[in-house]
N, C-alpha and C positions, 0 to 999 in steps of 0.2 A: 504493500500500500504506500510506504514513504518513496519507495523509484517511480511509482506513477503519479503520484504527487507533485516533486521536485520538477521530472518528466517535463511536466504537462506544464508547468508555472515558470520553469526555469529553460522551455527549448532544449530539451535534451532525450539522448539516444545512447543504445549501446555501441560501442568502438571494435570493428571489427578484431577476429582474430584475437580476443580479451579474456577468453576462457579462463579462468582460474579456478583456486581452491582455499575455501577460510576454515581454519581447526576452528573448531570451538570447544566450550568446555569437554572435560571425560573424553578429549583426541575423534570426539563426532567431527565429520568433515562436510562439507556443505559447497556445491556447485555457485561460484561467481561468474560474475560478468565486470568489464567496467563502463559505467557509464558517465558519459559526459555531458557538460550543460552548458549552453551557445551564452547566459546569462550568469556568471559565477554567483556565488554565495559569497557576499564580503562579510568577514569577521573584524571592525576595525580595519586594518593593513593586509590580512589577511583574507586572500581570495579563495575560495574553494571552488575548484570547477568538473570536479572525477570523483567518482566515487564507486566504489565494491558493492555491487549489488549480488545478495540472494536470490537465487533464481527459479529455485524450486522448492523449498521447504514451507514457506508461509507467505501467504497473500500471489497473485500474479502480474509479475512484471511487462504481460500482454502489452498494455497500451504504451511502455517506452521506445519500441519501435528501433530500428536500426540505423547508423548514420552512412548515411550515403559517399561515394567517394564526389568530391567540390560540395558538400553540403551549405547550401547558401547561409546557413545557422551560425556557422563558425566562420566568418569571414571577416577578420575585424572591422569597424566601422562601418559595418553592413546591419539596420536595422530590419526585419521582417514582420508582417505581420500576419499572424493563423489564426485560425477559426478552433484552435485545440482549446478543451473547457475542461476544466476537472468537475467527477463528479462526487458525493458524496462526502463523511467527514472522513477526514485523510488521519491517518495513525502518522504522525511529526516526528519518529526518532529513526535518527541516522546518528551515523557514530565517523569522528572524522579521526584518519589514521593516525601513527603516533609519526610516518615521513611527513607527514602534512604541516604537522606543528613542530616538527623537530626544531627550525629558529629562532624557538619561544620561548622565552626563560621563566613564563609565571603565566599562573589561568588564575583570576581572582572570581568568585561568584557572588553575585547580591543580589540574595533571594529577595529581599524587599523589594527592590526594581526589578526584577526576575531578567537581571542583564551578566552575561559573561564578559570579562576585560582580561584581554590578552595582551601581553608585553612580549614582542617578536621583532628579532633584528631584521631589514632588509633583506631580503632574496636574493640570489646570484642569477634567477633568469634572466 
């Protein structure tokens, strides 16, 4: 539910050729994809724009759809505009990797404002 979510609101598709594999607890193993989103996820400084989807075990990742080879989605400075709608209430948890935030010396949390503050050096990309 959270990849057709994201999907559908963030422009995003699975990356060809992305097949992987997530342990999870008790050494269960569970079938990935990666998927990517034409719209990043900014955290502060930080951009999220991939993420590890589950692909078979719970909810179906049917409607993220595949990215095509020139996908006009991903083209920078190119805006698009689609008729994609999400439906229903979306389950909102996604987990972002530990390479993602590897730059990031401190996650502060404040439930009060219900805001996460991330302190993360610049990127080498």
């Amino acid at each position: 539910p959270t990849a057709n979510f994201i999907a559908t609101h963030q422009e995003g598709g699975f990356a060809p050729d992305s097949d992987g594999i997530a342990v999870m607890d008790f050494a269960v193993e569970r079938p990935t994809r990666i998927m990517r989103i034409a719209y990043p996820i900014e955290l502060g400084p930080l951009q999220i724009d991939q993420f590890a989807v589950r692909i078979e075990d719970y909810g179906d990742p049917k409607r993220v759809g595949e990215i095509g080879a020139n996908d006009p989605r991903f083209e920078k400075g190119r805006i698009l505009v689609s008729r994609r709608k999400g439906k229903g209430k979306p389950d909102l948890l996604t987990r972002i990797g530990r390479d993602q935030i590897a730059h990031c010396s401190a996650i502060t949390y404040n439930l009060a404002q219900a805001e996460i503050a991330l302190a993360c050096a610049p990127t080498t990309e």
